[in-house]
C-alpha positions, 0 to 999 in steps of 0.5 A: 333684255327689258327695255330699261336694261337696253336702254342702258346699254346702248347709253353706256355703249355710246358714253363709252364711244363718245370717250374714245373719240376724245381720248383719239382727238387729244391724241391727235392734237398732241401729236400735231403740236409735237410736229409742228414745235419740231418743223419749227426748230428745224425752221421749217416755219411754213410746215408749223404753220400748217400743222397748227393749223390742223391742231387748232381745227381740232381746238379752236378755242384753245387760247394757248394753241392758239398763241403758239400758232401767232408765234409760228405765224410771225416766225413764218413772216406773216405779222399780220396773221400773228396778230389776228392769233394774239387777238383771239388770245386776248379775247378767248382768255382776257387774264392772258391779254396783259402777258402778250408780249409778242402781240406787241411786237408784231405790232412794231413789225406791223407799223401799229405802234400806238396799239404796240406801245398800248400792249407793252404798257399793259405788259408793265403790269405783269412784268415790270423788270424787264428792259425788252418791254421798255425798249419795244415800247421806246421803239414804238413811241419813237416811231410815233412820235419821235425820240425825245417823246420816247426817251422821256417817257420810258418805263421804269425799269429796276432789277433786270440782272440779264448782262448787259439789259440795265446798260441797254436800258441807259443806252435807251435812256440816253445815259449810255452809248451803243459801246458801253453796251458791247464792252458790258456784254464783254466784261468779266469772264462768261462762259462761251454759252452765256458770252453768245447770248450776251452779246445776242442782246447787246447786238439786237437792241444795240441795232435796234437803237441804231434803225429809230435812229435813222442810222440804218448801215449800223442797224443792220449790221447789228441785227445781222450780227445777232442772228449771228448768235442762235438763243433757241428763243423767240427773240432769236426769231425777232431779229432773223425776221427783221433782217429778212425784212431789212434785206427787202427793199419793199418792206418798211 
């Protein structure tokens, strides 16, 4: 074998090394993510965390791992850390920044509200039909600034057919009661499947409108019947963290 043709050789060898080493380590990445969205639905958030963890050693500037490990960091309790993960999100894919809705409620959760009211008007532009994003923003400006502020300057909202999100939405624009929203979770004749996530909404913004408001014993009793109806979705996760916090008496 002349020089020339060993030189090949040994370049394809390594090609073909190198290759493999990937193909293991996509392998490997796939797996670790598997493990930890299944440690997530059994609630083993901590477990999720860790395995993240391990996943995003593999791909550090993956922007997509890296908001699934936030989400497994707030669903663990860690705002803070979520948010360090939505950020690098927000910095690694700034296409991505205005679609981060969950930075912008780690925000609330972090006493952030300002930055949190900013991330759910940027969302607006992504998204403008959806009465949680007004309601997170209501909330945060609440917060900051007070009821009337947040209730005159509420985004606008038009085509959200979620029942009972357009009652929601006249609740927080003062136009509609808390009860309103319950007997519009009620009405007609839903299946038992839609019923529970009807009635998740209605009792977590419901809660939510209530906590602004300085009425804290309705509050959490509303935020606990929420969790009372599992959605298999991340807000489902939002309203356990916050009884969990509700259910602190250091946390604010």
């Amino acid at each position: 074998m002349n020089w020339f043709a060993a030189s090949l050789m040994s370049l394809l060898l390594g090609f073909a090394f190198l290759t493999a080493c990937s193909l293991l380590a996509a392998d490997d990445l796939d797996a670790l993510v598997a493990q930890a969205r299944a440690a997530s639905a059994r609630g083993n958030y901590q477990q999720a965390v860790e395995l993240f963890d391990k996943a995003v050693a593999l791909n550090e500037n993956n922007a997509n791992l890296l908001r699934a490990r936030g989400q497994a960091h707030f669903k663990s309790g860690d705002v803070a850390a979520s948010i360090d993960d939505f950020d690098r999100v927000a910095r690694l894919a700034p296409n991505l920044e205005k679609t981060l809705w969950e930075r912008g409620i780690s925000h609330y959760y972090a006493g952030r509200f300002d930055e949190g009211a900013k991330q759910f008007e940027l969302y607006q532009t992504y998204h403008d039909a959806d009465v949680e994003n007004a309601a997170w923003r209501y909330l945060c400006v609440a917060r900051s600034d007070g009821l009337e502020k947040a209730r005159a300057s509420i985004l606008p909202i038009e085509g959200d057919r979620r029942i009972p999100m357009m009652k929601i939405y006249a609740m927080y624009q003062g136009e509609a009661t808390p009860d309103d929203v319950m007997a519009a979770a009620r009405a007609g004749q839903p299946s038992k499947a839609e019923l529970n996530q009807r009635l998740f909404y209605a009792h977590l913004y419901v809660g939510l409108f209530h906590e602004v408001a300085g009425r804290k014993d309705l509050a959490r009793k509303h935020i606990a019947a929420a969790v009372e109806h599992p959605i298999g979705h991340y807000m489902h996760d939002v309203a356990r963290v916050h009884l969990a916090r509700l259910e602190k008496p250091d946390e604010p």
